[in-house]
Each structure stands twice: as structure tokens, then as C-alpha cells.
N, C-alpha and C positions, 0 to 999 in steps of 0.2 A: 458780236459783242452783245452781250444784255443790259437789261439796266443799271442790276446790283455791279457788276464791274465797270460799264462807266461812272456810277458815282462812285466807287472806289479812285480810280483813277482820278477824277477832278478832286478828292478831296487829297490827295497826295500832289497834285499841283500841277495835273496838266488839262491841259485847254482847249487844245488842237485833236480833234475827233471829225475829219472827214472823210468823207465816204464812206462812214460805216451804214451798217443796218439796226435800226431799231425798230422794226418793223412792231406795231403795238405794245412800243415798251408800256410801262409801268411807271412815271416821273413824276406822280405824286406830289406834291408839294414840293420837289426838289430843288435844289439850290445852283443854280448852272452859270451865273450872271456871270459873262466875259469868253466863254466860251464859244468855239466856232463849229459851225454844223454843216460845213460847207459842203452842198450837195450829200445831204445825208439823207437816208426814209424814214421817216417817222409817220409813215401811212397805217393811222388807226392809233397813234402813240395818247395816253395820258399823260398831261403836264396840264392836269389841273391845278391852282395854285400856285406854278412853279415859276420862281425868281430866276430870269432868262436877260436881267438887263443888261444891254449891250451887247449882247449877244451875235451872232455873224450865221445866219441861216441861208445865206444866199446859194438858190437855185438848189435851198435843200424840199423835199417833198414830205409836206403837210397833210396829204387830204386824208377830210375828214378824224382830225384831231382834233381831243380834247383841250384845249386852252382856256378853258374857263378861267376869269378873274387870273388867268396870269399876268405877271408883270414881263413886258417886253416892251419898255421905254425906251429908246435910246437906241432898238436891237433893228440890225437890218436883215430885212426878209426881202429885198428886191430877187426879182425871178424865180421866189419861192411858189409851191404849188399848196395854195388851202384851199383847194375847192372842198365846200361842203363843211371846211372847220369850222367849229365853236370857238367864236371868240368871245363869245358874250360876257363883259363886264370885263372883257381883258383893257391893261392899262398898254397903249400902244404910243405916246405921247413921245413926237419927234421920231418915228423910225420910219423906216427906208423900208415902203411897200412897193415900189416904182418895177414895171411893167412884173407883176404880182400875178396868179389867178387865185380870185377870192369870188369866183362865180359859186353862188350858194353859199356863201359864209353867212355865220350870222356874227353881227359883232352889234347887236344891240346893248345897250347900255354900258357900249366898250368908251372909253377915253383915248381920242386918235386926235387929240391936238397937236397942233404945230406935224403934223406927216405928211410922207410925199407919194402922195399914191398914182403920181406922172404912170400914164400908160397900164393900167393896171384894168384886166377884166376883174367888171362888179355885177356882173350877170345875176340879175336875182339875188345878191347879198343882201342882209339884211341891217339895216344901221337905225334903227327903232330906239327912241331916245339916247341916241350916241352923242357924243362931244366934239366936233369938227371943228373945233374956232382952229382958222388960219392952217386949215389943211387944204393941200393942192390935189386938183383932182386933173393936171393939165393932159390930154387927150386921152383921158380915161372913158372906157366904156360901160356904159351908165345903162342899158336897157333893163328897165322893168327893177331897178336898184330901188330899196324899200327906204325914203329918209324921213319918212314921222314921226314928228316929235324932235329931230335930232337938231343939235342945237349947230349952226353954220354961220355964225358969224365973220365974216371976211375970209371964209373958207374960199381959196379960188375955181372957178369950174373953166379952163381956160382948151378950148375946142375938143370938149367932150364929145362923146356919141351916144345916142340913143335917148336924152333925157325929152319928156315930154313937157311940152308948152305952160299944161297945168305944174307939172312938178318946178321947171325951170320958174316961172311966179312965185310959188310957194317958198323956195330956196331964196329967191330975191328979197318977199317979202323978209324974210329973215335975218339979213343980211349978207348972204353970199355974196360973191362978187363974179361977175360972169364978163370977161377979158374980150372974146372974139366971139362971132356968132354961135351956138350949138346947133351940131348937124342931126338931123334927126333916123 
């Protein structure tokens, strides 16, 4: 399937597109909100801009997709693959990142309030003045994960791995909230 016929397809009323191949689609500012991608490829895919709320991405593959300023509030991506995606300025508020790889993502100045990033590899992600108030980070792996600037208010960090002493401080001083010891 390509692009121009799945958004044919969704604009005639359907929703359910799993396991297909988008392999570098083309989704553009598209409009997909409710739609499910269950286990689909979207490795290399553009959805920049693209209205994806609510969405159902689970254990679909991501890497290295364009997501710029997409909205995917509300959208679950648990055991989806974005290593390396762009999420930066994406709106991710409340969705289901839970055991995720977003090693290498950058989701700088994304909006990931209220998310559940339980278990979720953050290898080197970037979250550079991002929005985390009251996002769970619980046994998420945190090595060398970029958080400057990002704002963490009662964000939980509850027996993560890999975060440093300095950065564990940092996150504190800001308000995080850190539940059980981090393992380093």
C-alpha cells in the first residue's frame, strides 16, 4: 500500500491498516487521528505535521521517522521502534511509550506530559527543553539520555537505569520525583 491509497482509504472510513508496509511513505501533514498501525513499517516514513491522535502504533516500526511537530496525544506507541525518529516539537501528552525504543530520538521541545514511558530504551534520546511534568519514566533506561532544559516537574523516575548522580540532582533540583534508588 502507498500513501495516496491509505489516505484514500481513511478518508472513506476506515482505520484498521495493520501490517502493512509504508516503508518511506509520504504523510505530510496527514490527517490519521483514530487510526491503528498495529505492527506496521513506517521506517523512513514522513508524518510531519501529521494529526495521528489516538492513534494505536503498537509494536509498529518507526525508525528514523519524520514526526516533526506531529500530534500524537492520546496515541499508543508501547513496543513501537523510533530509534533515531524525530520527534521534535511533537505533541505526545498522555500516550503510551511503555517498553518503546526511542534510543536516539530526539524529541526536543516535544510536549510528553502526563506519558508512560515504563520500560522504555532512551539511549541517547534527546529531550532538550521538552515538557515532562508528571511523566513516568518507571524502569526506563536513561544512559547518556540528553534532559536540559526540560521541564520535570513531578515527572516520576522510579528504578531507572543508567542516570548519573549529576543529572539524577539536576532532575531533583527541578522537581522530579525519584520513588526507589537509581541503578547506575
Amino acid at each position: 500500500m502507498d500513501a495516496k491509497e491509505l489516505l484514500d482509504r481513511y478518508a472513506a472510513g476506515e482505520r484498521n491498516f495493520r501490517d502493512i508496509d509504508l516503508f518511506r511513505a509520504d504523510l505530510n501533514n496527514a490527517e490519521l487521528s483514530g487510526a491503528s498501525f498495529f505492527r506496521v513499517e513506517l521506517f523512513g516514513a514522513n508524518l510531519f505535521r501529521a494529526k495521528l491522535i489516538g492513534a494505536n502504533f503498537f509494536r509498529a516500526s518507526l525508525i528514523g521517522a519524520n514526526l516533526y511537530c506531529a500530534n500524537l496525544s492520546g496515541a499508543n506507541l508501547s513496543g513501537a521502534n523510533l530509534t533515531g525518529a524525530n520527534l521534535s516539537g511533537a505533541d505526545l501528552s498522555g500516550a503510551d511509550l511503555s517498553d518503546a525504543d526511542l534510543g536516539g530520538a530526539d524529541l526536543s521541545y516535544a510536549i510528553v506530559n502526563y506519558a508512560d514511558l515504563t520500560q522504555s530504551n532512551l539511549f541517547r534520546a534527546l529531550f532538550v527543553d521538552a515538557q515532562l511534568k508528571h511523566t513516568k519514566f518507571t524502569g526506563a533506561r536513561l544512559r547518556a539520555t540528553n534532559f536540559n532544559g526540560a521541564m520535570v516537574e513531578n515527572a516520576t523516575f522510579d528504578r531507572v537505569v543508567g542516570l548519573s548522580e549529576e543529572t539524577k540532582t539536576s532532575l531533583s533540583d527541578r522537581g522530579a520525583i525519584f520513588a526507589v534508588a537509581v541503578q547506575s
